[in-house]
N, C-alpha and C positions, 0 to 999 in steps of 0.2 A: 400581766401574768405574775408568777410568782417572784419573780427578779425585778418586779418594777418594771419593766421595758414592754413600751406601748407596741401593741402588736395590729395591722390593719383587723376588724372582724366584720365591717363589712364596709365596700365599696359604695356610694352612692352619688357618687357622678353619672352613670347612667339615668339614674332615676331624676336628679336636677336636670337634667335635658332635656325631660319628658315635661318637667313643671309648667305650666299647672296644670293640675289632674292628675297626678299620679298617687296611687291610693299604695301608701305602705302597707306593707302586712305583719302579722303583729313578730312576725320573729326580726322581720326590718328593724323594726321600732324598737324592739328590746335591743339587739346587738349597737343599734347606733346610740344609742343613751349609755349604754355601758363603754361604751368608746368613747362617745365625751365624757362623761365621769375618767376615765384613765387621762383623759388629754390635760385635763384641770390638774388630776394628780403627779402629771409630768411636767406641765409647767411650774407646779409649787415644789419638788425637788430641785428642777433647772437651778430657779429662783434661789434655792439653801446650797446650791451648790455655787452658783456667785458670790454669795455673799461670806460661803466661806471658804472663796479665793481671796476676796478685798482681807477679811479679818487675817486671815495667814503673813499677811502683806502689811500688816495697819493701816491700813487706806481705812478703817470704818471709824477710827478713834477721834474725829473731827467732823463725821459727813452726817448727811441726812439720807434716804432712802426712800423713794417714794413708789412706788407699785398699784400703777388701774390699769382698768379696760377700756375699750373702748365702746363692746356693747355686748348685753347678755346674748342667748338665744335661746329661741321657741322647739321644747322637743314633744310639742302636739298641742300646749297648751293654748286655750281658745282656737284651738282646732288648723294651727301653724307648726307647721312640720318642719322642722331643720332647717331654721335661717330667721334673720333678726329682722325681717319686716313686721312693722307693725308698732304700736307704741305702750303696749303692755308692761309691767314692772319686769315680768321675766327678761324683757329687752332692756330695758333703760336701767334697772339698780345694778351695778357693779360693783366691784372691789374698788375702794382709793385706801389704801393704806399708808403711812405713816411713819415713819422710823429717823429719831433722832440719836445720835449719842450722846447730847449732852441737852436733854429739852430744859427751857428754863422757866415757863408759864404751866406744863400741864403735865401730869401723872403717866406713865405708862399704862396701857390697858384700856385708856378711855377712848370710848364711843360717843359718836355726837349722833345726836337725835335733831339736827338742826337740817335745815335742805341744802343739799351739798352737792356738787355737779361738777364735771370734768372740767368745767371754764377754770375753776377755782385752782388748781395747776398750775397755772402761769405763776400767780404773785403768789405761793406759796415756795416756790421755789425763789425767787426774786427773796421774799422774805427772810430767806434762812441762809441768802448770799448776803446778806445788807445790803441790797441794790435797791435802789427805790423802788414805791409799787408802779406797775402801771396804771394811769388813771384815765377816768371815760370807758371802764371798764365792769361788768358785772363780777370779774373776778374776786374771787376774796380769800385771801390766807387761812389754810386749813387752822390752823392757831387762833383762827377769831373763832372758830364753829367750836372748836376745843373748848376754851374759857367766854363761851358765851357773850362775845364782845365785838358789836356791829354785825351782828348776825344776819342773812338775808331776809327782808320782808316781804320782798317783790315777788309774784309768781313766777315761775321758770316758763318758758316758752317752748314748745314742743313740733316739731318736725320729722315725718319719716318715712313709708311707705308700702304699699300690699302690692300684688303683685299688678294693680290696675290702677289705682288712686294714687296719688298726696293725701297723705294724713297730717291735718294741724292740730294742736291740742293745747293746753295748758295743769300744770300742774302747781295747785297753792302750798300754800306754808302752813295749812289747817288740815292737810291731808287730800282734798277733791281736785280729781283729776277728768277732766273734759277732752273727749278725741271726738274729731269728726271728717268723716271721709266720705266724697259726692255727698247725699243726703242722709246718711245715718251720721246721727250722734249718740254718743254716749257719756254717762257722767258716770262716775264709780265716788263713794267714800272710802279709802282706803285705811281708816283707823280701822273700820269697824270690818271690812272689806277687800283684806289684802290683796286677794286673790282676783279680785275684779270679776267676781262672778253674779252680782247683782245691777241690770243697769236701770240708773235711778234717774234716767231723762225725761222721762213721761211724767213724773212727782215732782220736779224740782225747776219749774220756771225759770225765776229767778236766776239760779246757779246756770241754768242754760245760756239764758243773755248774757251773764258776766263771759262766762267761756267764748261764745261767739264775738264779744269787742275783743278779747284779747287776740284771738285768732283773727280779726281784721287788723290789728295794728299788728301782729307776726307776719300777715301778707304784703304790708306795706312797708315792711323791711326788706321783704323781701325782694321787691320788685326796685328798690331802690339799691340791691344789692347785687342786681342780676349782672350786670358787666361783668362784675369779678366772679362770679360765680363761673361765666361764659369761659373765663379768662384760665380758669382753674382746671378748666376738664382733660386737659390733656397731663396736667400732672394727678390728678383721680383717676385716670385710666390706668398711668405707669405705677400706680400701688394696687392695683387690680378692680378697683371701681368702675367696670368699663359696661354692667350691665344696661340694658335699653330704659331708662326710664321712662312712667307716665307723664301724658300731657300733663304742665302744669294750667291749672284751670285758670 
């Protein structure tokens, strides 16, 4: 509203109850978009209002600052309504922002165009303690993607889920992004293709096979990952991760 203070406009836990199947109606749809828009603009005041508790304080005249997410969300697009399943850009690009007081390799302002992923987190902080990095790790110091320096080449590997499937996927460092779930697959070129509204799997052989080795060697991580995963559910539950997942195939 006009004070800034998020106001509920509409409720839709009922309707998540009903999922799947439940067909919003267009004033649902309108009202809850505009309520996540308001949610995004009250965590980015939250955000300036800590930040300037720390500065009041001089806590910022030595620190670094770093600010992501964890995952976007689907408000209809590719036809996913209110919730981050699925492995679409609207889901997977988030904020990582950046904030040094005293940077000493790179300009304020800059944007990296390099592929960049929540892993990267760990030794960027590590980085900016002088702690060494972690190694045996895909992680990489947001300062390398900055100054162009041991940038990643490797594809990202991609896991997620609909309301029935496991989705694996791969996304490269050329822009193409491969998902597939039971028997559909799909390839998108994202240069040309942001929006993933073209899918190019039926024309692209090749690029197909490449996506399905990657997605056999992300299962075969997986499955050699499975104890701990087993081991974790009960602290995924206590952060509210307690939904039923799909069989894994």
């Amino acid at each position: 509203d006009a004070t800034g203070e998020i106001r509920p406009s509409s409720d839709h836990r009922p309707s998540l109850a009903d999922e799947p199947g439940h067909v919003y109606t267009e004033a649902e749809i309108s009202a809850l978009r505009q309520q996540y828009a308001a949610e995004v603009a009250y965590v980015d005041a939250q955000i300036g209002e800590f930040l300037d508790g720390l500065r009041a304080r001089g806590r910022l005249q030595n620190a670094m600052v770093l600010v992501v997410a964890d995952h976007g969300e689907s408000l209809g697009e590719h036809g996913i309504m209110f919730n981050h399943h699925g492995l679409y850009e609207e889901v997977l690009r988030v904020p990582l922002i950046l904030w040094e007081s005293k940077p000493q390799e790179w300009q304020p302002g800059v944007r990296s165009e390099a592929l960049v992923t929540v892993q990267d987190v760990a030794n960027t902080v590590l980085e900016s303690a002088g702690v060494p990095l972690l190694q045996e790790t895909t992680s990489l110091p947001l300062t390398y993607h900055l100054t162009n320096r041991d940038v990643r080449a490797e594809p990202i590997l991609l896991m997620g889920r609909s309301d029935a499937d496991w989705l694996y996927g791969v996304r490269s460092t050329q822009g193409a992004k491969y998902i597939v779930a039971g028997d559909k697959e799909e390839l998108y070129d994202l240069i040309v293709d942001p929006i993933e509204a073209v899918n190019l799997a039926s024309s692209q052989p090749s690029a197909i096979e490449g996506g399905r080795a990657n997605v056999a060697m992300l299962k075969r991580h997986i499955d050699r990952g499975s104890a701990v995963a087993e081991s974790a559910a009960d602290m995924l539950e206590a952060l509210g991760y307690a939904e039923p997942a799909p069989a894994v195939p």
